[in-house]
DRENTOR-665831 format. One line per field, with one value per residue: residue number from 1; residue in three letters; x, y, z of N, C-alpha, C, O in turn. Coordinates in pm, whole numbers, plus 50000, padded with zeros to 5 digits. Layout:
# residues N
nr: c(NUM_...)
rest: c(ALA_...)
nX: c(X_...)
nY: c(Y_...)
nZ: c(Z_...)
caX: c(X_...)
caY: c(Y_...)
caZ: c(Z_...)
cX: c(X_...)
cY: c(Y_...)
cZ: c(Z_...)
oX: c(X_...)
oY: c(Y_...)
oZ: c(Z_...)
END
This chain:
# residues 204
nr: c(1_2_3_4_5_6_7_8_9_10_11_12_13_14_15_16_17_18_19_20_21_22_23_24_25_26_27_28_29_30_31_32_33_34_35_36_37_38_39_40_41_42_43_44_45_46_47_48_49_50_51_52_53_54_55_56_57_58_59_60_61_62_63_64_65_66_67_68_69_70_71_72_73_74_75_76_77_78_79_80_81_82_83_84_85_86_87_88_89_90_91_92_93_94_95_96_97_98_99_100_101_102_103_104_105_106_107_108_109_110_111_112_113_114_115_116_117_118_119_120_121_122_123_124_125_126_127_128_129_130_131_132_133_134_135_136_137_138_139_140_141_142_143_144_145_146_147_148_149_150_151_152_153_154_155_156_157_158_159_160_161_162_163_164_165_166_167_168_169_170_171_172_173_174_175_176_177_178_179_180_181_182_183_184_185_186_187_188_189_190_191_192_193_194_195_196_197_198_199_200_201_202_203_204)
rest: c(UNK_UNK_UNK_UNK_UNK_UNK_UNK_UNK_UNK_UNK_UNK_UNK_UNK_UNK_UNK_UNK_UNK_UNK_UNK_UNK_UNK_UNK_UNK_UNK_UNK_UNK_UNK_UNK_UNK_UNK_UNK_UNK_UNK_UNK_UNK_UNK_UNK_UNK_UNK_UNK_UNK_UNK_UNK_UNK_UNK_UNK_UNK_UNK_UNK_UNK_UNK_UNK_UNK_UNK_UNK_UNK_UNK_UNK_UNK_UNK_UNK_UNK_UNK_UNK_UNK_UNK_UNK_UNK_UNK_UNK_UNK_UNK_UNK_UNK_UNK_UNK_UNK_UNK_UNK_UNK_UNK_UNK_UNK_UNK_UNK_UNK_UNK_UNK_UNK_UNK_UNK_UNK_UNK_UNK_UNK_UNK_UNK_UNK_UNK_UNK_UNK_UNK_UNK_UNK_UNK_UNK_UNK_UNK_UNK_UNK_UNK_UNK_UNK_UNK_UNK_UNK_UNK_UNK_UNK_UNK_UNK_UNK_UNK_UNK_UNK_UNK_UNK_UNK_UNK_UNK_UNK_UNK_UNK_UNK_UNK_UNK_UNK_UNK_UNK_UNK_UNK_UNK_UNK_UNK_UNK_UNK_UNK_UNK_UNK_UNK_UNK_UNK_UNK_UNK_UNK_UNK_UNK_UNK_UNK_UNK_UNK_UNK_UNK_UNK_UNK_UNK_UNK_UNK_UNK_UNK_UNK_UNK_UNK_UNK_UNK_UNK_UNK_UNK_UNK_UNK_UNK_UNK_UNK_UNK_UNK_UNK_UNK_UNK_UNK_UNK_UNK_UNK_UNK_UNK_UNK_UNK_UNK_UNK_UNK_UNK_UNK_UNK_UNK_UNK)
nX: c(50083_50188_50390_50263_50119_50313_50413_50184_50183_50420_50361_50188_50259_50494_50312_50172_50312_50219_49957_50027_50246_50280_50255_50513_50574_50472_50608_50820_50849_50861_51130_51216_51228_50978_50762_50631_50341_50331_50268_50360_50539_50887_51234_51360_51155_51103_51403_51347_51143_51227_51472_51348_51201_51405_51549_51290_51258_51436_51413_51194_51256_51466_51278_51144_51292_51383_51524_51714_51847_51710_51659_51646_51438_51474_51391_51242_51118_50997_50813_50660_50370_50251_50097_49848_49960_50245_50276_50198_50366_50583_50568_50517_50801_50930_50806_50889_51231_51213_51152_51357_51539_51519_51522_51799_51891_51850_51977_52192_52183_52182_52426_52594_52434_52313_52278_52498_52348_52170_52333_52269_52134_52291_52454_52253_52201_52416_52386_52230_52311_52488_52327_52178_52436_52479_52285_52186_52382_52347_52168_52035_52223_52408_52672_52661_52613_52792_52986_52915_52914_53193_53316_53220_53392_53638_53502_53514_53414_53359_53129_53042_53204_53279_53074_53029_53241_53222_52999_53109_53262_53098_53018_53215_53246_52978_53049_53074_53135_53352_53298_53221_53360_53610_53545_53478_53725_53914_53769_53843_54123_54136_54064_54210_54440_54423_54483_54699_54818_54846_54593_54345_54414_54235_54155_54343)
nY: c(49879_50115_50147_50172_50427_50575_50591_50690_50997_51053_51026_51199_51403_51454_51458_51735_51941_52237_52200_51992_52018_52078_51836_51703_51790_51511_51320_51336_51201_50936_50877_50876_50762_50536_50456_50321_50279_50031_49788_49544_49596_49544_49643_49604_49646_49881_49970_49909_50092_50310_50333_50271_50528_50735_50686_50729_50984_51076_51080_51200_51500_51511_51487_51728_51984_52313_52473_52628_52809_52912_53241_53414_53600_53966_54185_54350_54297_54119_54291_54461_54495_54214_54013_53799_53567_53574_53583_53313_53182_53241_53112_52849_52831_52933_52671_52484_52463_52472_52211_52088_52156_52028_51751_51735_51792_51558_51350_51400_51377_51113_51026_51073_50980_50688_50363_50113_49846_49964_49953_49933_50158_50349_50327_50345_50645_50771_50726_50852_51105_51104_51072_51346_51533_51538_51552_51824_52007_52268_52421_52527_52488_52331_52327_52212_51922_51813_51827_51640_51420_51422_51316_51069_50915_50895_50715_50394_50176_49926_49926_50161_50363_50296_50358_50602_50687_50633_50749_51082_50987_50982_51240_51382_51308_51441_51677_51948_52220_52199_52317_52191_51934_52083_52223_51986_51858_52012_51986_51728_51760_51891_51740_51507_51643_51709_51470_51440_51369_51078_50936_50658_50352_50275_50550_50674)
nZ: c(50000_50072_49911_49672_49692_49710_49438_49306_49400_49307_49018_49027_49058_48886_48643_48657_48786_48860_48984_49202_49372_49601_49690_49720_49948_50148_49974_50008_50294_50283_50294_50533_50824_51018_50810_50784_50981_51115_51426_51358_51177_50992_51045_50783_50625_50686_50585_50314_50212_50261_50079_49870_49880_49855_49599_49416_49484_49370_49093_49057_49097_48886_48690_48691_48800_48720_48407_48514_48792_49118_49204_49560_49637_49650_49956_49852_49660_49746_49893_49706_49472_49226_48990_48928_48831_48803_49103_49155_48995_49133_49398_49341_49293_49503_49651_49594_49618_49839_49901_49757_49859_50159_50083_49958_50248_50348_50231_50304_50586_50571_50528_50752_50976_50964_51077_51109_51066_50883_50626_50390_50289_50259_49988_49821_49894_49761_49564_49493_49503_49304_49078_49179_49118_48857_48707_48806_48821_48698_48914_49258_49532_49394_49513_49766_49719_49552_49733_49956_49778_49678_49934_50003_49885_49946_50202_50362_50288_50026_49892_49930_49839_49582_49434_49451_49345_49098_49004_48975_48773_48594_48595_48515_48245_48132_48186_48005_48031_48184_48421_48660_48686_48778_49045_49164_49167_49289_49570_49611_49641_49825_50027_50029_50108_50335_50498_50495_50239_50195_50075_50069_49892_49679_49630_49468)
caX: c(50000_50260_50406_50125_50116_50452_50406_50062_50277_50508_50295_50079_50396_50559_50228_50143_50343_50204_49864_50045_50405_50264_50271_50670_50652_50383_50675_50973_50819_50868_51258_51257_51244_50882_50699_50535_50319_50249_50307_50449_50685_51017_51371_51409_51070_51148_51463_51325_51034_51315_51567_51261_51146_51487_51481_51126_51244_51553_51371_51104_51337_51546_51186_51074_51390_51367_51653_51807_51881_51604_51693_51617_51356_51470_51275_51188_51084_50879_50722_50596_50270_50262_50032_49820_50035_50392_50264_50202_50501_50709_50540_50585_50957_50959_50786_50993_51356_51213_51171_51468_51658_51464_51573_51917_51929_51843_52049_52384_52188_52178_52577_52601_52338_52254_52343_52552_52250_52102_52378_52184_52045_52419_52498_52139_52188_52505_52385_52119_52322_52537_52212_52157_52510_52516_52192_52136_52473_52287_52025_52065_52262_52489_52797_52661_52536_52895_53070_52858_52914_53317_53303_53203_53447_53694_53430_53638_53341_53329_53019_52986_53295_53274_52941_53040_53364_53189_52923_53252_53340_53008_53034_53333_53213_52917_53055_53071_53170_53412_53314_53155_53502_53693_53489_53531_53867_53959_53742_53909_54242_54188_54050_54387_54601_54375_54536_54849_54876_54812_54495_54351_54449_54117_54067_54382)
caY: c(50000_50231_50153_50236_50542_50640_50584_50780_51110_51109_51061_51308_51534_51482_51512_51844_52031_52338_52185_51916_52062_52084_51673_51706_51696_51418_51185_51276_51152_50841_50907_50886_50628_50537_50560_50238_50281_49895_49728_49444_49627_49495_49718_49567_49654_50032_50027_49915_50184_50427_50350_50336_50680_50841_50628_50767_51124_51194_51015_51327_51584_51501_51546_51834_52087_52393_52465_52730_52843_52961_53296_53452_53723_54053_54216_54519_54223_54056_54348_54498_54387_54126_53998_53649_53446_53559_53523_53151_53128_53254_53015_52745_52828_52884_52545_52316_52472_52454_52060_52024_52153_51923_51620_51754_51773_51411_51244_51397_51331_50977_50975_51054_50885_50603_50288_50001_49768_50012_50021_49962_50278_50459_50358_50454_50798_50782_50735_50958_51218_51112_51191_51500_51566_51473_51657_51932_52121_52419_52404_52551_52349_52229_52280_52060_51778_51766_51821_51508_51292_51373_51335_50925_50881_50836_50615_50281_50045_49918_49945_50308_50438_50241_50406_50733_50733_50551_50883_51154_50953_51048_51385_51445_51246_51482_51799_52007_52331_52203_52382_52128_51907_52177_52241_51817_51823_52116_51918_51580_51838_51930_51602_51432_51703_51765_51314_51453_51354_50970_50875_50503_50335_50313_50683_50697)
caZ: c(50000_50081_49735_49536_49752_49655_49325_49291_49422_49180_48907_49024_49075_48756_48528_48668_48883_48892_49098_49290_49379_49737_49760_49725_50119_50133_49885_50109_50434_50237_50253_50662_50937_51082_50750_50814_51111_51188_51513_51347_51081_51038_51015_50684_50548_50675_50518_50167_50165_50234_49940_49745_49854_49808_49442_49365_49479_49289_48974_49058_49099_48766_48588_48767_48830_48584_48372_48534_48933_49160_49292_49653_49622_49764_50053_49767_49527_49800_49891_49582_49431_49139_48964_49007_48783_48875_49223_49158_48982_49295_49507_49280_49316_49653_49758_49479_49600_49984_49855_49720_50000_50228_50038_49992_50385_50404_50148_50393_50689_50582_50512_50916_51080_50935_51158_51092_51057_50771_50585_50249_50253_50242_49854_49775_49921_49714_49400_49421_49495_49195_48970_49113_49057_48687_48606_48854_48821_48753_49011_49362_49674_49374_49568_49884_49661_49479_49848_49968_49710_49691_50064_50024_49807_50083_50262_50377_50241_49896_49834_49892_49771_49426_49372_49463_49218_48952_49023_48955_48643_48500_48621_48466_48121_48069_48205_47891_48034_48310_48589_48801_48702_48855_49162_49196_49163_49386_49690_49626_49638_49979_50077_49976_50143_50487_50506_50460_50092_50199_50044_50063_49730_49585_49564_49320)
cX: c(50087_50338_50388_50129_50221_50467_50280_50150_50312_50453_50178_50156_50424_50447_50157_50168_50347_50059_49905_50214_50434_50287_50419_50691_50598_50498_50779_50969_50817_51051_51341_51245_51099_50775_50541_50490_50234_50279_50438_50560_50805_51111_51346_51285_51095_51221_51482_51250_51173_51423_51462_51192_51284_51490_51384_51170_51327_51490_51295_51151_51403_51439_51182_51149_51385_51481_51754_51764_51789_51671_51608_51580_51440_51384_51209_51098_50952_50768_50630_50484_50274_50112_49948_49941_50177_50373_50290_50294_50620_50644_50552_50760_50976_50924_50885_51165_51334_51236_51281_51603_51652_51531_51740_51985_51896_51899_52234_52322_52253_52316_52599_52569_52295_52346_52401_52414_52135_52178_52380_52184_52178_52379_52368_52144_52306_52480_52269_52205_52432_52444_52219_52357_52598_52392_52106_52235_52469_52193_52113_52116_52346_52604_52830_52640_52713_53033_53051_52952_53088_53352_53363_53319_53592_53652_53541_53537_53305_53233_52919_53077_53316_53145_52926_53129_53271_53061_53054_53248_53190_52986_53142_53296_53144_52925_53141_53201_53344_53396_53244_53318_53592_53686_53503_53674_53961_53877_53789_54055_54218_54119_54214_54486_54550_54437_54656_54899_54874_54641_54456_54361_54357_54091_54182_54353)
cY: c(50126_50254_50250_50384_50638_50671_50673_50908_51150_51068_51177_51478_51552_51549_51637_51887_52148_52329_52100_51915_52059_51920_51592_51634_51572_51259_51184_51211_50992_50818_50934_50773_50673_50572_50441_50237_50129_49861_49611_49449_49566_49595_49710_49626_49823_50099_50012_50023_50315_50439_50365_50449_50787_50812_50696_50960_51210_51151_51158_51430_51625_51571_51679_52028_52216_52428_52594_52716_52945_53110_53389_53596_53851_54128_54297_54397_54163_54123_54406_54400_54359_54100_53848_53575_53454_53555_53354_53100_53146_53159_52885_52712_52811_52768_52453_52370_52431_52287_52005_52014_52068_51797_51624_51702_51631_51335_51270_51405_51176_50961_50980_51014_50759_50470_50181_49874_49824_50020_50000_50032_50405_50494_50384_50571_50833_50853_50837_51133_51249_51123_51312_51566_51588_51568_51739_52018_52275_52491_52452_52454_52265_52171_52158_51914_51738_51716_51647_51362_51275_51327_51167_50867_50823_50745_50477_50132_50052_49979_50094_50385_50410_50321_50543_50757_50716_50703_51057_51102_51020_51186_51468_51422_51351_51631_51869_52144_52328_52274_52284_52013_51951_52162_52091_51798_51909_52076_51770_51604_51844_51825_51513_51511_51719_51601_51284_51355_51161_50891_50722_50505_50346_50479_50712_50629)
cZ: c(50000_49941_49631_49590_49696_49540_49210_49302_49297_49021_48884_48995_48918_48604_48560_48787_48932_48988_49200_49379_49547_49824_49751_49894_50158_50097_50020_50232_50387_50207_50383_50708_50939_50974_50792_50970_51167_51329_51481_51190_51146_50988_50913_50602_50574_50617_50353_50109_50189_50095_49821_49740_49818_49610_49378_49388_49396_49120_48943_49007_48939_48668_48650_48729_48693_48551_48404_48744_49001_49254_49398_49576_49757_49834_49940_49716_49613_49870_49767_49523_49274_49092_48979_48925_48808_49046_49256_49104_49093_49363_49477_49300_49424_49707_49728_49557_49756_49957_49853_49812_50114_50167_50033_50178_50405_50336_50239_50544_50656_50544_50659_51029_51074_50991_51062_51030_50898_50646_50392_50218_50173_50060_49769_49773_49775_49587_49353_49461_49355_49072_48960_49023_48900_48613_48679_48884_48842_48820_49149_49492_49597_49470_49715_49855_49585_49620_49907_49914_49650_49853_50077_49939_49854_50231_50237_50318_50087_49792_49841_49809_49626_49353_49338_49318_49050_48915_48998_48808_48544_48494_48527_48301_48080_48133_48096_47920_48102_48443_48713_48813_48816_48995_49207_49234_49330_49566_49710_49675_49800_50037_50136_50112_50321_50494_50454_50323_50103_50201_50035_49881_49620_49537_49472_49214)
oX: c(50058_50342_50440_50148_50207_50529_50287_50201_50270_50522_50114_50131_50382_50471_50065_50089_50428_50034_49838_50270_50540_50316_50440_50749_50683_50492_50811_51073_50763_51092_51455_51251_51063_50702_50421_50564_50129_50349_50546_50622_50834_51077_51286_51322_51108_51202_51568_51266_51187_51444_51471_51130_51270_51449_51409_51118_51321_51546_51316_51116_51394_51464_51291_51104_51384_51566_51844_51685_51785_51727_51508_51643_51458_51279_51087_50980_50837_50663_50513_50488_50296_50017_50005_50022_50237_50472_50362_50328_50717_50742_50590_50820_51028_50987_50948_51238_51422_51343_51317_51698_51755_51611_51807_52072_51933_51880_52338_52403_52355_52331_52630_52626_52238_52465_52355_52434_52056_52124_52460_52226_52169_52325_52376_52104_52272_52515_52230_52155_52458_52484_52241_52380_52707_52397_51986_52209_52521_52147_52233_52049_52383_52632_52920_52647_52740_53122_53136_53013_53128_53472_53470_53321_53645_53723_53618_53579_53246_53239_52809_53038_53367_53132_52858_53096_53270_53050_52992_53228_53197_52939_53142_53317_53202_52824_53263_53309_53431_53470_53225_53381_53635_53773_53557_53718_54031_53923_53773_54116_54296_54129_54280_54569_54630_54490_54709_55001_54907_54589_54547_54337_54373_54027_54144_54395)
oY: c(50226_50360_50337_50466_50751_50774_50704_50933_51232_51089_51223_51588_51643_51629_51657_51885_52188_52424_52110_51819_52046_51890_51471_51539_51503_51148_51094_51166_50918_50751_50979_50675_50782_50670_50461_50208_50115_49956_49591_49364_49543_49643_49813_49662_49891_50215_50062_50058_50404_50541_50433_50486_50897_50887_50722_51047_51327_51211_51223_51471_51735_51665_51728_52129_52181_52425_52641_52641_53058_53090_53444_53669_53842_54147_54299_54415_54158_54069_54369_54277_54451_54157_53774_53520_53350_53521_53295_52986_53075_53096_52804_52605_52709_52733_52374_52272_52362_52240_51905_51939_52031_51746_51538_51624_51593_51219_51204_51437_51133_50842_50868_51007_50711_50463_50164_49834_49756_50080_50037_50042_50493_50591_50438_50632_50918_50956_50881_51245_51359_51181_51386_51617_51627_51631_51747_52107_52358_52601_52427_52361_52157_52056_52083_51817_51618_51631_51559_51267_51172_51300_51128_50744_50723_50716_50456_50016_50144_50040_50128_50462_50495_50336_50598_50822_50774_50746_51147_51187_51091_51243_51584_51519_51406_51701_51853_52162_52413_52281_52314_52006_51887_52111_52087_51727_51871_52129_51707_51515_51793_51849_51483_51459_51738_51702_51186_51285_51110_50820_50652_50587_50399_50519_50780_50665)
oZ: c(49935_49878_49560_49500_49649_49514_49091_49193_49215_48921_48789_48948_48847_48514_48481_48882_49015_49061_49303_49432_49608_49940_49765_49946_50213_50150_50098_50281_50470_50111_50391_50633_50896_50991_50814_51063_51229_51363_51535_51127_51263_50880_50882_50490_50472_50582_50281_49992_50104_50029_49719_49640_49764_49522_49260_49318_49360_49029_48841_48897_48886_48591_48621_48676_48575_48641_48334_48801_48953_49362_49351_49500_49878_49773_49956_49746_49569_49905_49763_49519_49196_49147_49060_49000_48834_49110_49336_49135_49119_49404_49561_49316_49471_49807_49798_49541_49808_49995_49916_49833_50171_50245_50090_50216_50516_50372_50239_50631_50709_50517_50702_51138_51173_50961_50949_50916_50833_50552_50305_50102_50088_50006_49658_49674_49693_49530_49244_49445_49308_48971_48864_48914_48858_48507_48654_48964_48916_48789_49158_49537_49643_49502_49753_49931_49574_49619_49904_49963_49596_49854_50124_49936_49805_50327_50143_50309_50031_49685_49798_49721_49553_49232_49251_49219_48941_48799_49054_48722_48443_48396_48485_48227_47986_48135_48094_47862_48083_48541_48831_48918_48912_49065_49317_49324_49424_49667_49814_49735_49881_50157_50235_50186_50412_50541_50401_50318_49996_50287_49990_49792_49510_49439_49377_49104)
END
């Protein structure tokens, strides 16, 4: 049930997000602990509905995101009166970037909190932050989503740090301009050197 639930959202999201942009927070509560409220839930069934709500959210997101960078209204801008439809387009903006920052904040909670016993959920977070990082460059909160996901990359378990790099290599593949390259390179740079220039072998 919770599934189908999940799956309703983001079809409701993606095929018109200018009436349903509000059920953004609705998906991500599908992207926490406690979504299942049974008695007789198990860990394991909590931590499948979660990889499949971060799964289901960055899938959203990818459709969703508009092709340019949402910027902060100034006080002049937010006082001054507008009209109905650039109203609803600022609020459209403002709920979708409040969204996105919300999910942001939980894809690098879940690099710090997430227990030993969950630790599924890590190279999920991983890889979804190696999406956004591949096709939300020019979208707001890039630089924490690229920080993140060079971050794991020095992670000591296989199965996050392979996911992460292998997330970089595509970064680097379809970065046109170079500047997200750069900005990669220059946090793997002071990664390296804050470990006094002795990196584990995998990250060369």
């Amino acid at each position: 049930e919770a599934k189908e639930g999940m799956a309703l959202l983001a079809m409701e999201i993606t095929e018109n997000i200018d009436d349903n942009f509000g059920k953004l927070k609705e998906l991500l509560k599908f992207t926490r602990n406690g979504v299942l409220r049974r008695e007789n839930s198990t860990r394991d069934e909590e931590c499948e509905l979660m990889r499949m709500g971060l799964i289901t959210a960055v899938a959203v997101f990818k459709d969703i995101l508009p092709e340019y960078s949402i910027r902060p209204l100034t006080e002049v801008e937010q006082q001054a009166k507008v009209g109905k439809e650039v109203r609803k387009q600022r609020n459209l903006e403002e709920g979708l970037l409040r969204s996105y920052g919300q999910y942001v904040d939980r894809l690098e909670e879940i690099l710090k909190t997430v227990k030993r016993g969950d630790a599924g959920v890590v190279p999920i977070g991983v890889a979804c932050l190696s999406e956004l990082a591949v096709c939300a460059g020019h979208f707001n909160y890039y630089e924490r989503v690229l920080a993140a996901l060079c971050g794991q990359v020095f992670n000591g378990r296989e199965a996050v740090h392979s996911v992460a790099i292998s997330g970089l290599g595509k970064v680097f593949s379809e970065d046109e301009v170079g500047r997200s390259t750069g900005q990669a390179l220059r946090l793997l740079s002071d990664a390296i050197q804050s470990r006094d220039y002795s990196p584990p072998v995998h990250v060369i």
